[in-house]
N, C-alpha and C positions, 0 to 999 in steps of 0.2 A: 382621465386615468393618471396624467403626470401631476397637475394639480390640485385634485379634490383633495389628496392626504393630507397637504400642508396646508389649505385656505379654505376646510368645511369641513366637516366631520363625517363618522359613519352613521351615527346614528340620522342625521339630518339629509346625508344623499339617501337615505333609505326610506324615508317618511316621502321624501321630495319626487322619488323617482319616478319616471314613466307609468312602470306597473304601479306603483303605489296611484297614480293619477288615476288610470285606469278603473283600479279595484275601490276607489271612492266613488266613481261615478255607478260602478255595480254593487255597491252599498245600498248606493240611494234606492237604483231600482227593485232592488229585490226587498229594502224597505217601505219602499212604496206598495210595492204588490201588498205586501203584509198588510198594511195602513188599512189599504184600499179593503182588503177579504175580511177584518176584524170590523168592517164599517158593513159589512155586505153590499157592497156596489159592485165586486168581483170576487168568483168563484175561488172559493179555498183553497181545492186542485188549482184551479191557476195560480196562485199565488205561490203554491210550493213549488210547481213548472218552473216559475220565472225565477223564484229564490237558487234554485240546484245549477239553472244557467248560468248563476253570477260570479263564477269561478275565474277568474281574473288570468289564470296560466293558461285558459282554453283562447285565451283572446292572442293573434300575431300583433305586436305594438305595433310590428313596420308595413304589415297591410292597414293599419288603422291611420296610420300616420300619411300613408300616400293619400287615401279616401280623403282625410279629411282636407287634402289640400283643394279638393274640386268641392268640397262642403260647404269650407267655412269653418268648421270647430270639430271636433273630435266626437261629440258626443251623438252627433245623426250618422256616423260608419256605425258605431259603438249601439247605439239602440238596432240599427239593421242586423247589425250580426247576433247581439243578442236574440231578437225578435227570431234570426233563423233557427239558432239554435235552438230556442224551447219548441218552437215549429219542428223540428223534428220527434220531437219529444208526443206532443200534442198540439194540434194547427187551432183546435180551439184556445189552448190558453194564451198564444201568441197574440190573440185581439187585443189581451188585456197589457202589452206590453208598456210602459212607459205611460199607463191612461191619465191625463191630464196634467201632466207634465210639459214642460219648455227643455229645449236644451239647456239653455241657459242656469234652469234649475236642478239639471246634474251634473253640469263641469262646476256651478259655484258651491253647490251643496257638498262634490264631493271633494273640490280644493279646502273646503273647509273641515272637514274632515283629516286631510293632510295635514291643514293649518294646525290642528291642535294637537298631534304628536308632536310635529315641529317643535312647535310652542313648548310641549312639555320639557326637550332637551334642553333648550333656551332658560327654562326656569328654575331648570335643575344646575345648570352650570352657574347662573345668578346668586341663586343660594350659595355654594358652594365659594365663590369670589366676594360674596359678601360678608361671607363666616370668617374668612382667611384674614379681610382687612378689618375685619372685629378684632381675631387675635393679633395682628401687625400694631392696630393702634394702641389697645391694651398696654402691649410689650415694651413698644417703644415709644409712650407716653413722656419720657424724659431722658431719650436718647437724642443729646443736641448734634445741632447742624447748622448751617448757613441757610439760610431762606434767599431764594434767587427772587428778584423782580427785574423784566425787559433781560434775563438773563446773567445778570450781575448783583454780588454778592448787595443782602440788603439790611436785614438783622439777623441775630441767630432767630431759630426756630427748633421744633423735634420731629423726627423721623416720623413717629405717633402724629404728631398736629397734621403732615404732610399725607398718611393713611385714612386718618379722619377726614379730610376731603375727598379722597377719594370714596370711604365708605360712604359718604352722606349722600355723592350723587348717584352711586349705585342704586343705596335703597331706593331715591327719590325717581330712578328709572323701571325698577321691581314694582314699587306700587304705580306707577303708573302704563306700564305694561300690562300688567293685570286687569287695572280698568281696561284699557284698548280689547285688549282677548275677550274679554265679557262682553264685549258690542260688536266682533265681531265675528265670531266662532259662533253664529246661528244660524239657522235653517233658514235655505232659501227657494222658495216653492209658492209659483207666484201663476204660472200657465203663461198662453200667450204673451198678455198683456198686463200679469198683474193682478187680476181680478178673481182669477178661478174658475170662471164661467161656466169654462166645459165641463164642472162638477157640478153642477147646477148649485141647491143649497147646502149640499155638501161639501163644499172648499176646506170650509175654515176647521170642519170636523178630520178634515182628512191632513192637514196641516196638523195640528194636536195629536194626532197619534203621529204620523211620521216623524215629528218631532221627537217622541217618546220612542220610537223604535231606533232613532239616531242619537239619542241622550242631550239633543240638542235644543235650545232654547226656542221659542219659536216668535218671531216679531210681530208688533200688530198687520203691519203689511211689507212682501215681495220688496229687496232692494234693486233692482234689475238694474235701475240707470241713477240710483243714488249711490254711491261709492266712498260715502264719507267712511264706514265702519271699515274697512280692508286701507282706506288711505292712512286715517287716523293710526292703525294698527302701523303703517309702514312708517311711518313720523314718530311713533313712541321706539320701534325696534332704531330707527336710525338715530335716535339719540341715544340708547343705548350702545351702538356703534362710536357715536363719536365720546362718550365719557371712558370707553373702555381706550376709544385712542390716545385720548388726554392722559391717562394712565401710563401706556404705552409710552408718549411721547417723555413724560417724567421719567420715566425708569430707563431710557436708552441715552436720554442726558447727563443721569445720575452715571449708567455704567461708560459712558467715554473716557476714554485712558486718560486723558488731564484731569479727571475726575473721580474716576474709578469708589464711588462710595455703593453702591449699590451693582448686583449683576443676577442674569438669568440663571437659574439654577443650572449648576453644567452635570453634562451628559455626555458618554463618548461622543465625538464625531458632532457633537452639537454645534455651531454656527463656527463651526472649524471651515479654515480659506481654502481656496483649492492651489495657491501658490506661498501663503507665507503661515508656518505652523504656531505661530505666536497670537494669530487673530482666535476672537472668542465671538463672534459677532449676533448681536442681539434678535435673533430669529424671532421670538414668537413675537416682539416688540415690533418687527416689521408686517408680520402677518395683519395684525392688529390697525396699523399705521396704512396701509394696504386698504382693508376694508372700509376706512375712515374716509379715503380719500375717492372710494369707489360706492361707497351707500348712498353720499348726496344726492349723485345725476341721479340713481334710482327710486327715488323717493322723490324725486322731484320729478320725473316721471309717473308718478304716481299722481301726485298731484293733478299733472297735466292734465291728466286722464276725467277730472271731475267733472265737467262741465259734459255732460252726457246730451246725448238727441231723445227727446218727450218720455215712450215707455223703453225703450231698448236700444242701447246706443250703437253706434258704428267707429269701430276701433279703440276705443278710449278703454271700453271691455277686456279689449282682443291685447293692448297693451299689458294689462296687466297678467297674461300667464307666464310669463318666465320675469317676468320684472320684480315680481314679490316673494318666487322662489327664491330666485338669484339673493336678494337681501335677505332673506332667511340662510342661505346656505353661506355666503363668502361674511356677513354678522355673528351667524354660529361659529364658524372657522375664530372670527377676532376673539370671541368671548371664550371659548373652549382654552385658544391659547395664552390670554393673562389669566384663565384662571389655575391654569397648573404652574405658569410663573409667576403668580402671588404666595402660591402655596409654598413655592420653596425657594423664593427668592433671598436672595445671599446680602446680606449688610457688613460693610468695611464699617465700623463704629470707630475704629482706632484713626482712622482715614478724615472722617467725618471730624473729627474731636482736632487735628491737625488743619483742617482748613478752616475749623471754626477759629482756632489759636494763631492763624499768620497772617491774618488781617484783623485789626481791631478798629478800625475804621468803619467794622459795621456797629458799633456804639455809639456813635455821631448821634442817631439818632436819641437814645436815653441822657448823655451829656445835656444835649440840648433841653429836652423839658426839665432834667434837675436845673440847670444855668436860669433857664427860662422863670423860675419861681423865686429869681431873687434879682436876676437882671432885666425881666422882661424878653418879651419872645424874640423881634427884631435883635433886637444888644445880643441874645445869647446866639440865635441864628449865626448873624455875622461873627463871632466870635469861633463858634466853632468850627466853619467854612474856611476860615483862616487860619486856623490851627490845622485843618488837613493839610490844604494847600504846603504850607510849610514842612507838614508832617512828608507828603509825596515828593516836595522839590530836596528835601533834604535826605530821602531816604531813613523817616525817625518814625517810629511808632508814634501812632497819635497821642495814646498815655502819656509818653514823656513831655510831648510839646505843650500839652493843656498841664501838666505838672509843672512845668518852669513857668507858668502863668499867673501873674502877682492878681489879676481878679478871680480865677479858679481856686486863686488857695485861700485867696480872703472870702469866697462862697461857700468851697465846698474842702471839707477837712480830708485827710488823708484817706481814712476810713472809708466816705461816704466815695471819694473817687476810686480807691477799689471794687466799692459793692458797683457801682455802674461799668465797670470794664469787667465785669462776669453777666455769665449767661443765664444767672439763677433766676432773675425776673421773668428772664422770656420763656426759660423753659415752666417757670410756675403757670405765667400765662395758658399757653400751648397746651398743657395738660390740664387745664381747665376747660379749655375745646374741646378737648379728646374724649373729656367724661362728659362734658352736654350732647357730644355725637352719639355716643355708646347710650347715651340713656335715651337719646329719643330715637336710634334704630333698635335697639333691645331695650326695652323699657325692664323686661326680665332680665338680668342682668345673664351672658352666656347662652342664653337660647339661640336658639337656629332661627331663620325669618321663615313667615311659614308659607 
């Protein structure tokens, strides 16, 4: 209650929650029954029995929740009580409760079922942070800046060029999310052991429609103790976790008061101090930096998890039900939050254009390959390193120092040393990145990702 608001969202505790766990697991059965009555293996009255039970509000979480701790798993309180209820109803169609079914195959059939609303808010906010740093790079394709590397000023760069990275590994986390969701958002309906036995030759018939009654894809066979599709899923979300931190991590360095080129959109009362009214402090940027540093273990928990015992594992299963919510809700939390501070995140360009202007020592590097084509690289190297040098101990602009330079001026004419101490090369550069990103994440130019 004090922290779902700021580090998960509502729509994702709501997919996520108990009841919702519950009401997937009585998805599955009362889609089963269906399966099962359109197959004639079980009585149509039963099957509408069992469907009108599966009312998810009729269920106490907190007696399902004690039962299952003397169970094992939720879903054997959850099939009893079910089982009573249509028993009172009709004590014949109770036989047909859960027929040939595993536990197993309605806590994961019906987490998967959760998984993909989840997923839907996740893809929706995706879209939406990927559209924003469409229009970011678009805008500010030739808004300069200083390019940091290890921290420290390196060449100029554009705000655009800086967006453009970030867009490219969005998208490259969007499509590759979506592969993940598609292997693992299927039906899992497997019996005991995997095989379907207890349906005799009818397993794989009843697998096909239940599938069809859950909209869900159906595998060639039960993953019970194979765990690759829900890990793999946790591995594509956690890297979407950490691209949105790298984001995050930018944008809270950009807004540091020695820096101040960039800040979260402000809002009353937004990342205001509780003792000094001058802080503005980068809230969603923490959110964000939070879930970065909190998705690993749990992903790597997941991992853990793979190495299963023969058809049905012991704990490696039992790991994963709050480990891959958790990464789903405190993930959505990070991405929910840079995506509404992309959408209205505030740029100092005047700010920007002044630190680009008080250090020109970030053209060291362009001097040097102009020098380098007439004196060779070594010669112009050392030539230039010593002209900072001099430029730092004496407090000179570097300009001047390679200006009073008797082999600078017999190389390069007046001219040609002004066009190198601007930033016009690099921003040409920079916005040549910008339109290879925008053309190969919108190949449409302006569309939405779809």
């Amino acid at each position: 209650m004090l922290f779902d608001p700021l580090l998960s969202t509502p729509e994702l505790e709501r997919a996520l929650s108990d009841r919702a766990r519950v009401a997937g697991m009585l998805r599955f059965e009362a889609a089963l029954a269906r399966a099962e009555a359109s197959l004639g293996l079980i009585p149509v009255e039963a099957a509408e029995g069992i469907a009108r039970a599966c009312d998810p509000a009729a269920y106490d979480l907190t007696q399902l929740g004690s039962r299952a701790a003397a169970a094992g798993n939720v879903a054997i309180p959850l099939v009893a009580a079910l089982t009573e209820r249509v028993a009172r109803d009709d004590e014949r169609a109770a036989e047909w409760v859960h027929y040939g079914a595993t536990s197993q195959d309605a806590i994961d059939t019906g987490f998967v079922l959760q998984l993909r609303e989840a997923l839907s808010a996740w893809r929706d906010d995706l879209n939406a942070l990927q559209t924003s740093l469409q229009t970011i790079a678009a805008r500010e394709s030739r808004t300069p800046m200083v390019a940091r590397t290890w921290l420290q000023h390196a060449v100029p760069t554009t705000f655009g060029r800086k967006a453009a990275g970030w867009l490219s590994a969005i998208d490259r986390c969007r499509r590759a999310l979506a592969v993940a969701e598609s292997e693992a958002c299927v039906l899992q309906f497997g019996g005991a052991a995997g095989t379907l036995a207890g349906l005799g030759e009818h397993g794989a018939a009843v697998a096909e429609a239940l599938g069809a009654e859950l909209a869900l894809a159906v595998p060639p066979a039960s993953w019970h103790s194979e765990r690759d599709r829900l890990t793999a899923l946790a591995g594509a979300l956690g890297v979407v976790v950490g691209v949105t931190g790298k984001i995050a991590r930018d944008v809270s360095l950009l807004a540091q008061s020695e820096v101040a080129e960039a800040a979260e959109p402000s809002e009353a009362a937004r990342g205001s101090s509780s003792t000094m009214p001058q802080k503005r402090n980068p809230i969603a940027c923490s959110v964000a930096l939070a879930a970065a540093l909190r998705v690993p273990g749990l992903v790597a928990t997941m991992f853990a998890g793979l190495p299963q015992e023969h058809e049905r594992g012991l704990a490696g299963w039992q790991a994963e039900w709050e480990t891959l919510p958790e990464i789903l809700r405190v993930g959505g939390g990070a991405l929910r939050a840079m995506r509404h501070t992309i959408a209205g995140l505030q740029l100092d360009r005047a700010r920007m254009g002044r630190q680009l202007s008080s250090d020109d020592a970030i053209y060291a590097e362009a001097m040097t390959f102009a020098l380098a084509e007439r004196l060779g690289r070594i010669k112009a190297h050392r030539l230039v390193a010593n002209a900072l040098a001099q430029a730092q101990a004496t407090g000179t602009r570097l300009r001047d120092v390679l200006a009073a330079d008797a082999v600078v001026r017999e190389a390069l004419g007046p001219a040609q040393l002004d066009a190198l101490f601007s930033p016009e090369a690099y921003v040409n550069a920079a916005e040549a990145v910008v339109h290879r990103v925008l053309a190969h994440c919108f190949p449409a130019h302006g569309r939405e990702p779809a």
